[in-house]
N, C-alpha and C positions, 0 to 999 in steps of 0.2 A: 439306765446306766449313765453317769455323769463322767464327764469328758474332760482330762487334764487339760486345755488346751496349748501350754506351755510345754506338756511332752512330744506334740506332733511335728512333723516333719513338712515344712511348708514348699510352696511353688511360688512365687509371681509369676502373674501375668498381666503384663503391658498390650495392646494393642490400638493401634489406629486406625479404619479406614481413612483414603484419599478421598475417596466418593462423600457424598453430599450429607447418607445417614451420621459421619462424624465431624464434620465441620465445627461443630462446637465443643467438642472434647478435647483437655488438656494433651497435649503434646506426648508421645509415650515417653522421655525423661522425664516430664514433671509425675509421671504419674509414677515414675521407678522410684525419683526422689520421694513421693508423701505416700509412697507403700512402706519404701525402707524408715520413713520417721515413724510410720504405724507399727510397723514390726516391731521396732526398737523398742514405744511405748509401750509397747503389750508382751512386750521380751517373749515374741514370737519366732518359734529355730525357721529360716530363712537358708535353704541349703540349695538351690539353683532360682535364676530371674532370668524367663523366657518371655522375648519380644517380638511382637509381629506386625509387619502393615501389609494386613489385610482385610478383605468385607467377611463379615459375619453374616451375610444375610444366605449363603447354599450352602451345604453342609459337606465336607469331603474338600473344604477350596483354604484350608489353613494346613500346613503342613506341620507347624510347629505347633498350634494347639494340639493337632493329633498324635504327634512325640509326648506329650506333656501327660494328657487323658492315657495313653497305651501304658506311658510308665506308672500311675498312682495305680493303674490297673494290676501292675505286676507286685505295687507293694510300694514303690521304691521312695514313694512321700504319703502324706496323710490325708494333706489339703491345698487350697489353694486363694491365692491374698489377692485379689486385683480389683480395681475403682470401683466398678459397678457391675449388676449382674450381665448386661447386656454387653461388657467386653467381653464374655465367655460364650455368647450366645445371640443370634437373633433371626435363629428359622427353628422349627419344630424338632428337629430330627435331634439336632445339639442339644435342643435343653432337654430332649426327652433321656437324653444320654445322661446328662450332669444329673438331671432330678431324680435316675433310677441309682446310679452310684452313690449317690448323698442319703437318699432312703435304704440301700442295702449295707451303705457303714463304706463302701469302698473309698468314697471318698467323706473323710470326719468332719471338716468345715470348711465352710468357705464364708472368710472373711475380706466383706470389701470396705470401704474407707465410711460406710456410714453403718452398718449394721453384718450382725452373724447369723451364719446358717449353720444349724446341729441336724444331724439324722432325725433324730427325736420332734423336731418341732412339726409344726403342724403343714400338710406337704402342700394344702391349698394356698399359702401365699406365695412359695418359690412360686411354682406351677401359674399363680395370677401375673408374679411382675411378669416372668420369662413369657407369656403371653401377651401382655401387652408390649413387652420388647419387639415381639412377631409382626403383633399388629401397627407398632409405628411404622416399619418397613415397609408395611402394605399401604397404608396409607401416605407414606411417602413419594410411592413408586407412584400410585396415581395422582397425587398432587402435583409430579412434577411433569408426567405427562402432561396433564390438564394446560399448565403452564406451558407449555411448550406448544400445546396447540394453541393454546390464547394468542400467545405470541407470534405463531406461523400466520392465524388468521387478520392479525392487525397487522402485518407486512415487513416482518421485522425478524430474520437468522437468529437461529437459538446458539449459542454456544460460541468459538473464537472467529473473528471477522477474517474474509479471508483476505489475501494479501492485494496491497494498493488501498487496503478499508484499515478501518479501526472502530476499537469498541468503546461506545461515549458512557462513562460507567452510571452517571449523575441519572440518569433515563432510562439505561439499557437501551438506547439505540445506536446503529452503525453510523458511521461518518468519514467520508474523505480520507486518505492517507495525505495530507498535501504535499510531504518529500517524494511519494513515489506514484500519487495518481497519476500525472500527467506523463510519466515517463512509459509505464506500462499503458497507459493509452497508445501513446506511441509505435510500441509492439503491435497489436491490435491492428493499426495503419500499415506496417510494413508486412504483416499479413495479410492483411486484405487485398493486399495488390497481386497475392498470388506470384510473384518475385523471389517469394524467399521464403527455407524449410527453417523448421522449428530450431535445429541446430544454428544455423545463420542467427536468428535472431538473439539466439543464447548469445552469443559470440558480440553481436551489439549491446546488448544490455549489460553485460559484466565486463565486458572489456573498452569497450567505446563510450559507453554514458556513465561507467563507474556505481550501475546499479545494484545497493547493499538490503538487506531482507531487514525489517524492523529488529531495532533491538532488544531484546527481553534481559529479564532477571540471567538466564546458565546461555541462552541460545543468541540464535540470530547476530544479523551484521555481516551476514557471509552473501557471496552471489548467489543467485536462484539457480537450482540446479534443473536439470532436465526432463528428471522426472516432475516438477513439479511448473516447470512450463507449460509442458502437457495439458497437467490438468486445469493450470490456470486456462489455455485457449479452450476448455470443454468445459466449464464451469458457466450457466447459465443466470449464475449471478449476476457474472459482468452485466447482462442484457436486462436487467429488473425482475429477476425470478430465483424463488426459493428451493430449493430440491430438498426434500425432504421425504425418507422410506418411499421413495417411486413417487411419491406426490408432486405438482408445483406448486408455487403459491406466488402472488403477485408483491415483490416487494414495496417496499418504502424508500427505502435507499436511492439515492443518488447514480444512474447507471452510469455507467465507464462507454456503452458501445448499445448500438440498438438490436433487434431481434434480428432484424435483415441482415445484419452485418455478423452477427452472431451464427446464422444457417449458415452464411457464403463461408466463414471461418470451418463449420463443419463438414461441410459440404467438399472442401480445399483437403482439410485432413485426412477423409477418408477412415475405415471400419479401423485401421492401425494405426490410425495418430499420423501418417506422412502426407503431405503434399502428394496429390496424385499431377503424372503429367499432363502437361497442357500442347493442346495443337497450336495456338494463338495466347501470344501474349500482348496487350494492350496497356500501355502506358498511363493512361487514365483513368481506368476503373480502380473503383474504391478513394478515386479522390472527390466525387462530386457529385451533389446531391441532385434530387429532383424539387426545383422550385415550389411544388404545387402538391405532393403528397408527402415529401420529406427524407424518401427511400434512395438507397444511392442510385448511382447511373453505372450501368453497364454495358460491354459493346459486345459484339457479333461479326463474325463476318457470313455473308451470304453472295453463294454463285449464281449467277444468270448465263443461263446459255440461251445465247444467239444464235439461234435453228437456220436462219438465212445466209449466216456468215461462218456457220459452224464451227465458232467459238463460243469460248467462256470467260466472262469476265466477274471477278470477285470485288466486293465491294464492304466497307467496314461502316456500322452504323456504333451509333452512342444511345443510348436510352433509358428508360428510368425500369427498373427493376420490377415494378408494383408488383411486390409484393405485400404491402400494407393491407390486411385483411380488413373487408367495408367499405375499403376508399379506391374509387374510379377514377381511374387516374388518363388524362387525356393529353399529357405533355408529347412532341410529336420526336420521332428520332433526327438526331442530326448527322449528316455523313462525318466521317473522321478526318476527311482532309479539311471540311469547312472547318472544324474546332480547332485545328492544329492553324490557321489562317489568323483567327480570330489571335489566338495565344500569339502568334510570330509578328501579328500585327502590335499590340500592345511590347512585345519585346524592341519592336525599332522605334519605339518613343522612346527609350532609353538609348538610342546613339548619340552617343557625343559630336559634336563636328570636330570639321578636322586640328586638331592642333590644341585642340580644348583638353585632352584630359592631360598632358605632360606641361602643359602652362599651368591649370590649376594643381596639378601635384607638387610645382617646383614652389608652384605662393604657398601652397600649405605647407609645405615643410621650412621652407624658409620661415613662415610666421612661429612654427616652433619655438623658437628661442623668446619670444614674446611670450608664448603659452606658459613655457617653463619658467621665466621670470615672475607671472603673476600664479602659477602654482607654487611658488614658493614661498611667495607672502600666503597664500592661503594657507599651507601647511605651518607656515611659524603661527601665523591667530588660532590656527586650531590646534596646535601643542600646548599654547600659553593656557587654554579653557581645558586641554587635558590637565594639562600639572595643575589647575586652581582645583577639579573637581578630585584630582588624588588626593589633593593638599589637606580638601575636607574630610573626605572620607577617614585620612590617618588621624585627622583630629575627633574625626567621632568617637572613633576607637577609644583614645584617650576618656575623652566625656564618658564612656560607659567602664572603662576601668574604675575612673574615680567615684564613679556611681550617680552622678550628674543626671543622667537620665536614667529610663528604666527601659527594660528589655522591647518594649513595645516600640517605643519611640525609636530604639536603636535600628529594630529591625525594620521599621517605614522607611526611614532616612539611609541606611547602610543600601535598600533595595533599587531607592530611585537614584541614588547618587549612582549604584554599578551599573548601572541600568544607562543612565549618562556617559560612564566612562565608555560602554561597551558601543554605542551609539558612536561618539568622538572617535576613539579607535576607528572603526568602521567608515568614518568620514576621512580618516588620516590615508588609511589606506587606497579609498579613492580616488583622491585628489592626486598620491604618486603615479597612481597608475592611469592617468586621463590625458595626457599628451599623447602617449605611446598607443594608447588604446585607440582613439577618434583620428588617428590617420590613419592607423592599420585597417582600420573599419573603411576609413572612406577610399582609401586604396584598393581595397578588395571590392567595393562598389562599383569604382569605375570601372577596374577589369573586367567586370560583369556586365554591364553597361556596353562596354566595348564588343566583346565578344558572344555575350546570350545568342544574337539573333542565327550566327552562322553557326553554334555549339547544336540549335535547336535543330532548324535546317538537316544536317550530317548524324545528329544523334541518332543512338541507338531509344531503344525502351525506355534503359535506367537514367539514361543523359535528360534526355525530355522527362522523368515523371522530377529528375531531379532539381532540372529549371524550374515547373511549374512551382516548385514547392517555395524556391529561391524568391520565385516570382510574387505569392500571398499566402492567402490564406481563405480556408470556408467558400469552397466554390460551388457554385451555384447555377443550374441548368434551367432556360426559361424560356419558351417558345426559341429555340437554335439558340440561344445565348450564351454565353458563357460569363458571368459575374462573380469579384471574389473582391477580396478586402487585401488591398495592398499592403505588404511589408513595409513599415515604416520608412527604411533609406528609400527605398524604387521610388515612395511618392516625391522624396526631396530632390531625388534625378527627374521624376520627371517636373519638379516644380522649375529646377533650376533651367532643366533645357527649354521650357516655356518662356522665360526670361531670354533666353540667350538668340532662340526665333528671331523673336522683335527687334535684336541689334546686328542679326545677320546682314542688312548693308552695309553698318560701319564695318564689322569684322573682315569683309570682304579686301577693305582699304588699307591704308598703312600700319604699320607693325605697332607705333604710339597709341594712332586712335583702338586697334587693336586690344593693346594689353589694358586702357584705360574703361573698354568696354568687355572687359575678360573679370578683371577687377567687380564691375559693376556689381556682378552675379557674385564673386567670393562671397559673402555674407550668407547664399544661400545652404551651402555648404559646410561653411564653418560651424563647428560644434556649438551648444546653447552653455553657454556659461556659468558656472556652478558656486 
């Protein structure tokens, strides 16, 4: 029986998965658009166009296909138009539905953009493509398995990097966040100390450091929120490890925090995500390493009772943590008053003598007006090299209006000249702000200078972990030692007060020879010249 096909009654159907089986399939408007020019061409009756984004590959998971099939069931169309067979189809159960209504007449044809299906034709080709439609799914699903184990076992997160990482596309490997590594390190630090709940930290990260979540295409740019703090401190990422279906794997990545410091963070958490209470709190844990296996140091306290005297005296040690699994670690503990000696020692090389820091405050600001004289020749030379590099730039413009060059050339020259300007700018801005800046700076120095040693003395926990930190950086525990890499300014206090020693007999003398040996040391202090 031969088929008017111009008297049926048609359906479109558009569909896209988001998943990976359709990656490479037209967009479902392009495909509504070159159905309806198919239609047209073939002055096919077109009497509803149903769209869907969803996977084809489990049967019962389109709700709109199943509106679509329920209605040609009832009569209410003939057939149906859409790209390829496999938007209608690509698990068993569906094409065995399409291929029995196409053989029983329920449904008269289906026409896709490259060829037609009549009842009549011969039922082994529907039946072959819709089976190999089947089977690319199958073999998709384990290819990407396969791939995703390849990739866990070379040490490498399958899928989006998590936050303070990013995805390096050219390789597919992860890579540094560099706006927001170092800050959620940071986090990391203020948890470790055992000091502070997850809440606390939210509270510094979005409102104190002005920490924003990378920004994408519809999301991101927002603070991190709580729940997702959470899971950043129970993420064994940070620590070099993959978590994957209950598995680990070793990564490749860059860690953020080490394993030891990653337990003590869960260990702090507890089975609910909160800081469990602490009986002793100690100022210095989690700031400082053990020299000799790498692990941090942590303290204790331990009673002794004196049977003779029938007391009990309690006593605070410092130590190294070894928990570094293989590595024997023989580094010895130090009492807590000697480290706190060591620290308070180093803090009185920063005392000023008497009379030194409000003499050198008054030459530094007095010299101000110097500063700002010659900041101001340096801002007019570097406006003159802004307006030359504008001047070009609008002139390039010109040259590719008039066609002078060609697009290539435009876009070298237009990249490095904004590139220049954006630089200039950056140096403009500066240079304003380097008077103001480099006394505030050395003024808060001295203050610090002045008063560390009795701040440290009287502190509480958070006053001392907050000196030490004032104090350097990277400390390091080494037969009882205490080693760390100084802050920039602390080294030029104490370079200057090493200066200022050697003239303590003149200073001692008259207020001339005085200010002439106060002078001397200025230089040391004063900002480096830009």
């Amino acid at each position: 029986m031969t088929t008017n096909i111009k008297e049926l009654r048609f359906f479109i159907y558009a569909r896209k998965s988001s998943e990976s089986e359709d990656r490479q399939i037209q967009s479902i408007d392009d495909q509504i658009k070159k159905l309806n020019e198919l239609a047209k061409a073939r002055k096919l009756n077109v009497i509803h166009i149903y769209q869907e984004a969803k996977s084809a590959k489990k049967p019962n998971n389109r709700p709109i296909f199943s509106e679509m099939m329920s209605r040609i069931a009832n009569g209410d169309a003939d057939g149906i138009i859409c790209w390829q067979n496999n938007r209608l189809s690509r698990n068993p159960k569906d094409s065995g539905d399409i291929q029995w209504m196409l053989q029983s007449g329920k449904i008269k044809c289906i026409q896709t953009y490259e060829r037609q299906y009549l009842p009549d034709d011969n039922a082994l080709l529907l039946s072959v493509e819709n089976g190999m439609s089947n089977q690319f799914i199958l073999d998709l699903s384990k290819n990407v398995k396969r791939g995703i184990q390849s990739k866990l076992e070379k040490g490498w997160r399958p899928g989006m990097a998590p936050i303070g990482y990013l995805n390096k596309l050219d390789d597919h490997t992860i890579i540094i966040d560099p706006e927001r590594f170092s800050l959620l390190r940071r986090a990391w630090d203020l948890m470790l100390t055992g000091n502070y709940t997850v809440p606390k930290i939210l509270e510094k990260l979005n409102n104190e450091w002005g920490f924003r979540t990378l920004k994408k295409r519809r999301i991101g740019n927002n603070p991190i929120s709580m729940s997702n703090l959470y899971l950043f401190f129970t993420n064994p990422f940070y620590a070099g490890l993959i978590k994957h279906k209950g598995q680990l794997y070793n990564g490749q990545h860059q860690t953020m925090i080490t394993l030891e410091e990653f337990d003590r963070v869960q260990m702090l958490l507890g089975s609910k995500g909160k800081p469990r209470p602490k009986t002793h709190l100690f100022p210095f844990s989690g700031m400082i390493r053990c020299s000799e296996c790498g692990c941090m140091v942590t303290a204790e306290t331990k009673t002794k009772i004196i049977k003779s005297l029938n007391v009990s005296r309690s006593y605070t040690y410092y130590h190294c943590t070894k928990q570094k699994v293989g590595v024997k670690c023989n580094q010895p503990s130090i009492n807590a008053d000697d480290l706190e000696k060591q620290i308070l020692g180093e803090l009185n090389k920063l005392e000023l003598m008497p009379g030194f820091k409000e003499w050198a405050l008054d030459a530094l600001k007095s010299s101000t007006d110097a500063e700002i004289e010659e900041r101001t020749k340096i801002a007019e030379m570097q406006q003159v090299s802004l307006n030359e590099k504008q001047r070009q730039l609008d002139n390039l413009t010109k040259m590719r209006i008039r066609e002078l060059i060609n697009d290539e050339e435009y876009a070298k020259e237009k990249n490095e000249l904004q590139n220049d300007i954006a630089r200039l700018r950056e140096n403009v801005k500066k240079t304003e702000l380097r008077a103001d800046t480099w006394l505030d700076m050395t003024e808060k120095a001295f203050n610090f200078a002045s008063n560390a040693s009795k701040a440290f003395e009287v502190g509480d926990v958070n006053a001392k972990k907050e000196i030490l930190r004032t104090l350097g950086s990277e400390f390091i525990l080494t037969n009882k030692t205490l080693h760390f890499k100084q802050n920039e300014w602390i080294k030029i206090i104490n370079d200057g007060n090493a200066e200022i020693r050697t003239l303590e007999p003149v200073i001692i003398g008259l207020d001339k020879r005085k200010t002439d040996a106060f002078a001397s040391v200025f230089p040391v202090w004063h900002p480096v010249r830009v």
